[in-house]
N, C-alpha and C positions, 0 to 999 in steps of 0.2 A: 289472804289476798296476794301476799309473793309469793306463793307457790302455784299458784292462778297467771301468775304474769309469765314466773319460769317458764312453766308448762305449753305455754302457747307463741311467746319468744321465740322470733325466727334466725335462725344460724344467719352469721354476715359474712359475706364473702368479696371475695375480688374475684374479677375475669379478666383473665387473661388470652389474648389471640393474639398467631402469627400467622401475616402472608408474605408472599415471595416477591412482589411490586406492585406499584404506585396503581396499575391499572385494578390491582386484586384488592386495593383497600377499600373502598368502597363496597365491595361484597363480604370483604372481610369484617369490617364496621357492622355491617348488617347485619351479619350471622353472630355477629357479639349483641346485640338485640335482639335475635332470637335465642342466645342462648341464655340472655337473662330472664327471659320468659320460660324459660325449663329450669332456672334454679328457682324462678317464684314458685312453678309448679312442683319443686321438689325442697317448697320448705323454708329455703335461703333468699336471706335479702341480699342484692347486690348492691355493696355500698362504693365502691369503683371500680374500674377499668384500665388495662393495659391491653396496649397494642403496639406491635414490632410491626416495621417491615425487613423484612431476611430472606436471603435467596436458597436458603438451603439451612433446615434444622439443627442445634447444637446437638450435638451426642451427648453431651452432659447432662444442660439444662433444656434442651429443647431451643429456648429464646436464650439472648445472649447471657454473659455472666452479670455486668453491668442492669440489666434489665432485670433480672435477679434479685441482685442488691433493693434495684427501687419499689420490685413486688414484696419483698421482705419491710422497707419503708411502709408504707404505704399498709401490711397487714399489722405492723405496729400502732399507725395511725389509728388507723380506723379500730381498732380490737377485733379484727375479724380471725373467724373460727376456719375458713377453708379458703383455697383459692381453686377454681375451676378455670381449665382448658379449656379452650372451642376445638384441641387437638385432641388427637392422640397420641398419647405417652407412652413409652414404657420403663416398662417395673422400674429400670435403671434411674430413671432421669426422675420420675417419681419421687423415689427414694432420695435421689442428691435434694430434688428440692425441697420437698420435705425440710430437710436439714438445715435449708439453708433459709426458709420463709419460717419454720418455726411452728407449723397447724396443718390441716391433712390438705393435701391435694387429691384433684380427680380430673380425668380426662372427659370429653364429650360422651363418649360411649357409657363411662359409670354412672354419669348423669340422668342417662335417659334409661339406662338399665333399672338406676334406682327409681324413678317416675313409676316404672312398668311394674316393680316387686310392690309400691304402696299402693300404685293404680288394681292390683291383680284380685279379682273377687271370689273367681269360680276356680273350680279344679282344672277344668281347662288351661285357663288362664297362670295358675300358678306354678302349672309342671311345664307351659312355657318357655314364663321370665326366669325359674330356674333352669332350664333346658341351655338356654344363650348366658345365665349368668356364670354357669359351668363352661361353658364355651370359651368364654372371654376368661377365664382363671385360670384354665388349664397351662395353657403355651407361659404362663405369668409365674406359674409355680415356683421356678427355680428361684428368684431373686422377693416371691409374692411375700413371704413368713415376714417379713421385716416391716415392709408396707402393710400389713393387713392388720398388724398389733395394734398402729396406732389406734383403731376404732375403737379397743375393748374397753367397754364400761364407757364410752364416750355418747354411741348411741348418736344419732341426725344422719342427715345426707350420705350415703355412702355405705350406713351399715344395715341397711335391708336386705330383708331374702336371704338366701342360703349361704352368702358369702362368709360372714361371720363362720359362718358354721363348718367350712370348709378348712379352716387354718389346722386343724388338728389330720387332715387327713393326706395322702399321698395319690399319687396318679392314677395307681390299680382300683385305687377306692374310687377314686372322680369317673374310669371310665367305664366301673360297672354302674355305677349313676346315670353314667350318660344313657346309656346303651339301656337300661331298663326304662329310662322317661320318653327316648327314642320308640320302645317297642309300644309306649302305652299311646305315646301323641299319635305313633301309627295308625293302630285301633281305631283312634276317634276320626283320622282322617279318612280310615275306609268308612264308618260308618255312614259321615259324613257325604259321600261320595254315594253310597246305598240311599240316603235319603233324597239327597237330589236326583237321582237315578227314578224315582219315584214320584218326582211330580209331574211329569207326563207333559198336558195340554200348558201348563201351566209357565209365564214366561218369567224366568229368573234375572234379575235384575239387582246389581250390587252396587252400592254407594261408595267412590274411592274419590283419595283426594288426599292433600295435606293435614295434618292435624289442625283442629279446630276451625275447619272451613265452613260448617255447618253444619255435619255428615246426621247428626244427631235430630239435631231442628225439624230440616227437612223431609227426616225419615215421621218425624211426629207431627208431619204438615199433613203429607200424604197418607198414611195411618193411623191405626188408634195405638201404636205400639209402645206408646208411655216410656220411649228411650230417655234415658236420662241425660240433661244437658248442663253442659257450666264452659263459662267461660277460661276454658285452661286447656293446654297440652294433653293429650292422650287420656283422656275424658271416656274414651271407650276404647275395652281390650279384646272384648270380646264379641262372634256376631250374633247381631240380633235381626231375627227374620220376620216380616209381618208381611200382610197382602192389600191390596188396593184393587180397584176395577178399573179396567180401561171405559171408553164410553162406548164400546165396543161391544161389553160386558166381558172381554177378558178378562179373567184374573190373573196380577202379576204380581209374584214374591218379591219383594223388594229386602236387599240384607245392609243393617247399616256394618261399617269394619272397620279395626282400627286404623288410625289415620298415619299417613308417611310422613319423615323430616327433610331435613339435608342433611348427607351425612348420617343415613341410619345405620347403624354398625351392621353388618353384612347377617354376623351369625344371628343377627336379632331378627331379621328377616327371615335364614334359615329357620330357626325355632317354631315361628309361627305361621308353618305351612299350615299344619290345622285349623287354625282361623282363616288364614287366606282362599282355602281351599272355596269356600263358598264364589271367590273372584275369581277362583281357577274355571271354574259349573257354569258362572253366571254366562246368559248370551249378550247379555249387554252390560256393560260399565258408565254410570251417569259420573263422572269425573268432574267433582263439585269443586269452588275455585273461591277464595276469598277476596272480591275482586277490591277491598278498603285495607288491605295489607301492600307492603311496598316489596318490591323484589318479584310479583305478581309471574312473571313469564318463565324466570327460575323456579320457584314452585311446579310450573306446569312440568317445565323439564324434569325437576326432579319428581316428582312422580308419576313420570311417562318413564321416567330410568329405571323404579324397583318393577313398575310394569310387566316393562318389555324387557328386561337384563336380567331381572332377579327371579322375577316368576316365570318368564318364556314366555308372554302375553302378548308379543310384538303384534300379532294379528288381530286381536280382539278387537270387535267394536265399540264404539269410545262415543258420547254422546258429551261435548265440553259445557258444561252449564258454572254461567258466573253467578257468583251467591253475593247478597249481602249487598247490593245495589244503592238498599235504602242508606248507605253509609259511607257511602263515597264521596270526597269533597271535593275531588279535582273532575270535575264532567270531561273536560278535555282530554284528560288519560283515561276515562272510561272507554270512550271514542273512540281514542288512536289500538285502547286492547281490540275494541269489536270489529276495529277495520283490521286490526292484524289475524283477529280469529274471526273471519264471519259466519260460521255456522255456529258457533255457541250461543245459548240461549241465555238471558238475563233476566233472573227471579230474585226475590228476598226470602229464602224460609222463614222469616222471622213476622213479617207483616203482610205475607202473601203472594206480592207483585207475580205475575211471572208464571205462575203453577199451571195454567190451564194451557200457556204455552208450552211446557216442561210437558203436561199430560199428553197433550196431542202429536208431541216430538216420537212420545215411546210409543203411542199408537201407528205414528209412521212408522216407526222400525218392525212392529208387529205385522204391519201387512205389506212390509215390502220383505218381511225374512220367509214368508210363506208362501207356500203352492195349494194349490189344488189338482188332486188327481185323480185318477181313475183305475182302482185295485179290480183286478177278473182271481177272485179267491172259490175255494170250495166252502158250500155253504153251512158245510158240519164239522170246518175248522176253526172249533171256536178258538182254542190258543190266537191264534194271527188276527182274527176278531179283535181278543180284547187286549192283545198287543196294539191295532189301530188305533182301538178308544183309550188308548191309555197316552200315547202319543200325538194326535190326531182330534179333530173334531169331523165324524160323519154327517155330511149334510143329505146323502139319502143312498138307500140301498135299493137295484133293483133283482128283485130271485127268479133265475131262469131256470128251473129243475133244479140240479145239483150243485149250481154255479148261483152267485154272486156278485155284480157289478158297483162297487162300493165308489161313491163318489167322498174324498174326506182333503180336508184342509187340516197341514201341516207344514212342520217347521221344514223350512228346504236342508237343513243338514241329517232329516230324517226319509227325506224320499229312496237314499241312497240304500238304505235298509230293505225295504220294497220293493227293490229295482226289478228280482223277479215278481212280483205280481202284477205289476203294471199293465194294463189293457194296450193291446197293440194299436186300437182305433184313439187310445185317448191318451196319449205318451205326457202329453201335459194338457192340462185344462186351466182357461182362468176364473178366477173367481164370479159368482154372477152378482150385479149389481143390488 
């Protein structure tokens, strides 16, 4: 029975955050609740809280020295095992504090790094979170050997994935690491990039959004794709692609993908181009919104910022659907969001609400992203034939001798492909009723 309790016994910690003024604490506050929601997800109980306000970081301790002392109190009190940052640290300040609170520290980035090394299932997924855990040690190295000891034989928060396994080795060693998980995530990216390349008629559609907005739910509203769902942070690492019908009878690939924070460490972003890459293909982005979380228009901003800054997304079409309606207690701030965004859509992935509005939103984008035209091809080139029907749906061909008057509907960033075959009598056609 105690080794039943040991074993499932969650590490206790403190959080500590600093911001620069009075107008920042209130986001500052916030993100200190989010960030005790990523030490639940990574294991640890948060048994209290420290919060600075400070215009500018200590090079020592980060937060002042005094404030120090009382996080040192305070881990005494409580018996706790770690103290976790909403910052980021380095090795330096780590290390003093360390010393001076008495249990490991860890900044925001380790935190979610370590989520992603126990979240990580597949191969993909694993040469990833090591991919960015290498990232984030490297620059760390020189002062890292002193900070990374404390873990050993410790084991909790902080000592997943490759890191541990890092302390023996040197830079030459970390950068041919690098550069061989680089060459292979490549690999998967081209593949990845071949397989979308290949679904043709076929309209790709990707699920982004903040973590835990619903991205999962949703995708097993709309699909049979059995995505696995819980209520916690980064719930999924990896993409899962499944299909649905428009009423149209389109078929559209929908991918669910891992979900964004605040404050997502940059190179963790970099690492998981090969997952993202599915968002880089998609034609459309359903950008799902937790509309029963508070901070709701920051969310949107921050992941309209890995979007457009991180991935170079700034163009893509964005489809904003509020999730989770059924859960809202303040109607009045549901309101003033739908009056501040009025094209977004409001569904529940959870009990339904909303879907068939959601369905017929992507059917709009289906028939307003496409044309109809009129291909003058020769009628014994099949290559550009089945080039059309792989791209295109032919609604009817007429054979005049050697020639071919092919009337086909497709995506309009695909006419430009065709431009010479184009019928000079029919330069654009619209669709018939």
């Amino acid at each position: 029975m105690h080794k039943t309790e040991t074993k499932t016994k969650r590490e206790r910690g403190i959080l500590v955050g600093c911001g620069p003024d009075v107008a920042d604490e209130a986001a500052g506050l916030r993100s200190l609740d989010e960030l005790e929601e990523l030490a639940r997800t990574a294991g640890v109980a948060a048994v209290d809280r420290v919060y600075q306000k400070r215009q500018s970081p200590d090079v020592t301790y980060f937060i002042g020295s005094g404030k120090v002392e009382e996080v040192a109190a305070r881990v005494r009190d409580h018996e706790a095992q770690c103290v976790l940052f909403d910052n980021e640290l380095t090795p330096r300040q780590v290390r003093n504090l360390e010393e001076k609170v008495g249990c490991k520290v860890l900044d925001r980035s380790e935190v979610i790094l370590d989520i992603f090394a126990s979240h990580a299932q597949t191969m993909e997924a694993k040469l990833q979170v090591e991919l960015a855990q290498l990232r984030y040690t490297r620059p760390r190295l020189k002062r890292m050997w002193t900070h990374l000891s404390r873990i050993t034989g410790q084991g909790g928060i902080g000592s997943r994935g490759p890191g541990e396994k890092q302390i023996e080795t040197d830079r030459r060693l970390i950068d041919r690491r690098l550069h061989q998980l680089e060459m292979e995530l490549e690999e998967i990216k081209t593949r990845k990039r071949r397989q979308v390349a290949t679904r043709g008629e076929d309209l790709t559609v990707a699920l982004v959004g903040y973590t835990n907005a619903g991205k999962s739910t949703l995708m097993n509203r709309l699909t049979d794709a059995g995505v696995y769902e819980a209520d916690k942070l980064f719930a999924t690492l990896d993409t899962k692609t499944s299909d649905f019908i428009l009423p149209s009878g389109k078929r559209v690939l929908l991918s669910d993908t891992v979900g964004f924070v605040e404050n997502l460490p940059h190179h963790l972003v970099a690492s998981f181009h090969a997952t993202l890459e599915e968002v880089r293909q998609a034609k459309l982005l359903v950008h799902l919104v937790d509309v029963s979380s508070p901070g709701v228009e920051q969310r949107i901003a921050t992941v309209r910022h890995v979007i457009d800054d991180e991935l170079g997304l700034r163009d893509h079409d964005e489809l904003l659907v509020f999730n989770k309606i059924d859960a809202v207690e303040d109607g009045v701030e549901l309101a003033l969001l739908r009056n501040r965004f009025p094209a977004a859509i409001s569904v529940s992935a959870r009990v339904g609400t909303g879907i068939d509005d959601l369905v017929a939103a992507v059917q709009d984008f289906d028939d307003r992203s496409r044309q109809v035209v009129v291909l003058d091809l020769d009628a014994g080139d099949g290559k550009t034939l089945a080039e059309v029907r792989r791209v295109g749906e032919i609604l009817d061909a007429d054979y005049q001798g050697s020639r071919v008057a092919v009337r086909v509907s497709m995506p309009a960033s695909a006419v430009g492909y065709f431009r010479r075959f184009l019928s000079p009598e029919f330069r654009r056609a619209e669709p018939e009723d």
